[in-house]
C-alpha positions in Angstrom: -32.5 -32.7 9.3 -30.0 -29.5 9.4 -29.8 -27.0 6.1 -27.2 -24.5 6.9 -26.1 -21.5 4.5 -24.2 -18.3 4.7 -22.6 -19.8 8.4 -25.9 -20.4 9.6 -27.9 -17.3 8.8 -30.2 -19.3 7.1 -31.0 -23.1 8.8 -33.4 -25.6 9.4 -32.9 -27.9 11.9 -35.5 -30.5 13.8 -35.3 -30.9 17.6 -38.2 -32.8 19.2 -41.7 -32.1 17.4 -40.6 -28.9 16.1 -38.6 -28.2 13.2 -36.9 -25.1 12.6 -37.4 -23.4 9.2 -35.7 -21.2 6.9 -35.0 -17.3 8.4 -33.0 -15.6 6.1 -30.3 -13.0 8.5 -32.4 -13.4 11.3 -30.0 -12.8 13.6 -29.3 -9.2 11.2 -25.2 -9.8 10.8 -25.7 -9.8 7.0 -25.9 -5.9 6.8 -23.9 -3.2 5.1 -22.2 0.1 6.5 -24.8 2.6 5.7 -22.4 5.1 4.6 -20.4 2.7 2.5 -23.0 0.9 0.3 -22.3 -2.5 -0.5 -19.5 -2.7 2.8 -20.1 -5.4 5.0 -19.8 -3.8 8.2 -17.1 -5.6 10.9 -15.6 -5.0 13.9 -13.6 -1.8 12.5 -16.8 -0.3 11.8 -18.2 2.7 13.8 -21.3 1.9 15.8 -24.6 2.8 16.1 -24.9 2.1 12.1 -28.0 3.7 10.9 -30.3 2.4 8.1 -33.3 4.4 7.4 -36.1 4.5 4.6 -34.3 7.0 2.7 -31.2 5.9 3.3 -29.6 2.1 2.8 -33.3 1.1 3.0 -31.9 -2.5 2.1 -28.7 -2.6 3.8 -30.0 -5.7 6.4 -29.7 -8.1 3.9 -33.5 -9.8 3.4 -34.7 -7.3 5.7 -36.3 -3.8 4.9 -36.7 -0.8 7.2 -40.0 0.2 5.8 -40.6 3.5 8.4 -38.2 6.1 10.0 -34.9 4.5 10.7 -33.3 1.9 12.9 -29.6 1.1 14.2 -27.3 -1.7 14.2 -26.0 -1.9 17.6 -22.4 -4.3 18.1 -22.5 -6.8 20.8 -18.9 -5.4 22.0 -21.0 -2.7 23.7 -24.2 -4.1 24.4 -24.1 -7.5 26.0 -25.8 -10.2 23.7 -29.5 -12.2 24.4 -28.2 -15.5 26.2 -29.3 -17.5 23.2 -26.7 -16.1 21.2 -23.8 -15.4 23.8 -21.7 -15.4 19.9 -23.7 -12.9 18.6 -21.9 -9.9 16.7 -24.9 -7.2 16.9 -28.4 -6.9 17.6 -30.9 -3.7 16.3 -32.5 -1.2 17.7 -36.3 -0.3 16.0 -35.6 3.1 17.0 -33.1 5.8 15.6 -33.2 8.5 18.2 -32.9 12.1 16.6 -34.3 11.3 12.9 -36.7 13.1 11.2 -38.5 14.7 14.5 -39.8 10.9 15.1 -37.8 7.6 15.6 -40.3 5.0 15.7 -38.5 2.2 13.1 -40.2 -0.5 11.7 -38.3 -3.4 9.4 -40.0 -6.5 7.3 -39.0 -9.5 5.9 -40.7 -12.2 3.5 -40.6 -15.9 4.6 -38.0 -18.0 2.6 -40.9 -20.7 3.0 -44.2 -20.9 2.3 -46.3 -21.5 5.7 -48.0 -24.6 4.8 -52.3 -24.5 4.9 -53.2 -25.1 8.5 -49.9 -25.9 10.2 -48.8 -23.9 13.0 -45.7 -22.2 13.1 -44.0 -20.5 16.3 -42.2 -17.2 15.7 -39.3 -17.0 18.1 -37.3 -13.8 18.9 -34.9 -11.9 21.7 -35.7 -8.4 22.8 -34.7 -6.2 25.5 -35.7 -2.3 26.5 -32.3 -0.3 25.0 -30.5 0.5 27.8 -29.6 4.1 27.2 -32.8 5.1 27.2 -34.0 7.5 30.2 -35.4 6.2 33.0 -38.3 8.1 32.7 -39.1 6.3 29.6 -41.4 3.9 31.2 -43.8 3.0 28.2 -41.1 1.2 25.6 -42.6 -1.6 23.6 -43.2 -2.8 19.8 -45.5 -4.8 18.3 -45.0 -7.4 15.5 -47.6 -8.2 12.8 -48.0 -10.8 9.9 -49.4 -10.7 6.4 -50.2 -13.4 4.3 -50.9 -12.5 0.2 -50.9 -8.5 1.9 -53.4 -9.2 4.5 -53.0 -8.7 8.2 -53.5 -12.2 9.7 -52.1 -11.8 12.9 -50.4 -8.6 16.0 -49.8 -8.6 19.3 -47.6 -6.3 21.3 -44.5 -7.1 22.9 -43.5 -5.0 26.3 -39.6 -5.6 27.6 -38.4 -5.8 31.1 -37.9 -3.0 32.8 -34.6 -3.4 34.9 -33.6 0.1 36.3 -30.0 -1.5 37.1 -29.7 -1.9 33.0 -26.3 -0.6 31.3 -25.1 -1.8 28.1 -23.2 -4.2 29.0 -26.0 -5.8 31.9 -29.2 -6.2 29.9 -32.3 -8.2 30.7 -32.7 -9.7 27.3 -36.2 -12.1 27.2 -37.7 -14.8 24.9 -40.8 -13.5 22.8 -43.0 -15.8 21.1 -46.0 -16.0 18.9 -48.1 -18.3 17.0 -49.0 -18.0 13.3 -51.4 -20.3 11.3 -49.8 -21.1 7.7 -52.6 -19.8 4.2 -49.9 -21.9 2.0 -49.4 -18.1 0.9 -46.8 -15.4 0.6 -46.4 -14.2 4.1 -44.5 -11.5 5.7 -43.0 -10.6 9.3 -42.8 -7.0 10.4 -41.7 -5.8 13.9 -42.1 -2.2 14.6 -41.7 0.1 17.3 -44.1 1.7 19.6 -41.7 3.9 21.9 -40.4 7.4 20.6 -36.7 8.3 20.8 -35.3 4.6 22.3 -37.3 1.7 22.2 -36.8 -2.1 21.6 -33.8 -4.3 20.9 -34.5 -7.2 18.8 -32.5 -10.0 17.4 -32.1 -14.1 16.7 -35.7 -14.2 14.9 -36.6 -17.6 14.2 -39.6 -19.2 13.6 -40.6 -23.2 14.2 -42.5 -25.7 13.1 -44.8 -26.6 15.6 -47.6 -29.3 14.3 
């Protein structure tokens, strides 16, 4: 079974025992140039492109940047997670420079409802950004679920640390958690735990696992 709209920014597909569900712009190339509301942004556009909570707060479509400020980063510069060797940009949780403090966080609301009981495994790329100083040893974000506004489920998520890193060689890994569906409204946040750089995140997906 395969659902595909918007050129596959949101899809469901079934491969083996799991089925992939519904992600609205989980790989994040739905967004708009912050400082030309309602622009797409392309390859003409000037990167980093900065969303913050004051500014283009919505401008990831069917994501929201709900603390401080994060970038969109093109995958011209910064060399793409091998799942997506395609992929036009990824996003950096942090916004180095903004506000005194740069720790971003973004949220999105499941397109489905996680069915009661099921389990559900939430798939996603991240790497440590790779202009970030060397010294900056302690780089990692966590991820947390709600269900009907209740926090059901965190972890934290620590990247490789590759001192040979530029951005066009990054060590991009796999991240995965499991969630256990309410048959309830349920939300996915990822936020940042670093200050100044931290995290690069992208292809979110989550799967259908029993």
């Amino acid at each position: 079974m395969m659902m595909m709209m918007m050129n596959g920014w949101l899809e469901m597909t079934t491969k083996g025992q799991e089925q992939q569900m519904p992600l609205s712009n989980g790989n994040f190339e739905l967004a708009e140039d912050s400082s030309e509301p309602d622009v797409m942004i392309n390859d003409d556009s000037d990167f980093p492109v900065n969303y913050t909570t004051s500014l283009n707060p919505t401008g990831i479509a069917d994501w929201r940047v709900i603390q401080n400020g994060v970038q969109l980063l093109t995958n011209n510069v910064y060399l793409p997670a091998p799942s997506d060797p395609l992929s036009l940009c990824c996003l950096h949780l942090n916004m180095p420079g903004y506000d005194n403090t740069s720790q971003g966080a973004i949220q999105t609301i499941l397109n489905f409802i996680p069915a009661l009981d099921v389990l559900y495994n939430v798939t996603f790329d991240m790497a440590r950004d790779p202009d970030a100083d060397f010294n900056e040893a302690n780089i990692s974000m966590q991820h947390s679920v709600y269900m009907n506004g209740q926090l059901v489920d965190q972890g934290i998520h620590v990247p490789i640390f590759n001192i040979t890193d530029t951005p066009s060689y990054i060590s991009w890994s796999t991240e995965m958690f499991t969630i256990v569906g309410l048959s309830v409204l349920t939300t996915l946040e990822f936020e940042s735990l670093s200050i100044n750089y931290g995290c690069l995140i992208d292809n979110v997906k989550i799967f259908q696992i029993s």
